[in-house]
C-alpha positions in Angstrom: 16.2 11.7 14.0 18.2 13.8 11.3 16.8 15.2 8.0 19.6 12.9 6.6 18.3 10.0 8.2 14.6 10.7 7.9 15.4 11.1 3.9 17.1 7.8 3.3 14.4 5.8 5.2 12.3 7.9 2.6 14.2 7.1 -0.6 14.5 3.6 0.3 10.6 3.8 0.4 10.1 5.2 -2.9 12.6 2.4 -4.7 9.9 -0.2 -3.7 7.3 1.5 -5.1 8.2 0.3 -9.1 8.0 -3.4 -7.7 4.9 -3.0 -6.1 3.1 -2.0 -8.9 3.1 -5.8 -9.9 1.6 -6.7 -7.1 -2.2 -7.0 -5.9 -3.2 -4.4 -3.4 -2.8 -6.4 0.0 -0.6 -8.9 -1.1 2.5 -9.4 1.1 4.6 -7.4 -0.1 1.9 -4.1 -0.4 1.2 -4.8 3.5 4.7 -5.1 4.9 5.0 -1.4 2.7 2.2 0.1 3.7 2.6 -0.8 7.8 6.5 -0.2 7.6 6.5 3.0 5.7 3.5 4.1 7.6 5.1 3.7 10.7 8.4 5.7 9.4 6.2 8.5 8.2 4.6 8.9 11.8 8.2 8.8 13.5 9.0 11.5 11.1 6.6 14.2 10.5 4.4 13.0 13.3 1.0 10.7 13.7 -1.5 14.0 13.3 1.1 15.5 10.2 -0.5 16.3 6.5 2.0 13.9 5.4 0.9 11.2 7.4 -3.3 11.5 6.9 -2.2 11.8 2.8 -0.4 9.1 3.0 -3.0 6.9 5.3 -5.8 8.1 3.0 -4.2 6.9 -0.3 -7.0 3.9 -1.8 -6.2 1.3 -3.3 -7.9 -1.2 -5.2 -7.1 -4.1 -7.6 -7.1 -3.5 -11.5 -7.1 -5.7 -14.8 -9.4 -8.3 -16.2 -11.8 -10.3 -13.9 -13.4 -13.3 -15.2 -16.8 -14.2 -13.9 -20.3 -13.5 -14.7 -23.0 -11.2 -13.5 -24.9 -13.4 -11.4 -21.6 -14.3 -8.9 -19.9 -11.0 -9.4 -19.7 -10.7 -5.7 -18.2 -14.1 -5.4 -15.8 -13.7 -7.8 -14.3 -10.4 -6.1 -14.0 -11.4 -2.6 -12.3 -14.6 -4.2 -10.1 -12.3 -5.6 -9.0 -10.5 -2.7 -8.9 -13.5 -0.5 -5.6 -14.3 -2.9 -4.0 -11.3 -2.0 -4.3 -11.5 1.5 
């Protein structure tokens, strides 16, 4: 692959990045980003590449209100990311 290749597969990465920040963390969407992008990363910089572990080792975790109550906390958050899946 060409450094003008391997940067356009990378720019048209970035662009989705404003839409996913309205979605959950593994919705859909987030997945399909994560495994495509993740993939494209390996093919350029390599599977064992800086690039590639930072990107693999990014967390990610829901965030805004949660209603519920102390006693079914637990409940409430795997509920919660049962609808993203």
């Amino acid at each position: 692959m060409n450094a003008e290749d391997a940067i356009s597969i990378l720019k048209e990465a970035v662009k989705k990045v404003p839409s996913l920040r309205s979605t959950c963390p593994f919705s859909k969407e987030h997945v399909q980003f994560l495994q495509s992008t993740g993939l494209e990363i390996e093919r350029i910089f390599g599977g064992n590449s800086p690039v590639g572990q930072n990107f693999a080792g990014i967390s990610y975790k829901a965030s805004g209100p949660i209603l519920g109550n102390p006693f079914n906390i637990y409940q409430v958050l795997e509920g919660q990311n049962q609808k993203h899946i």
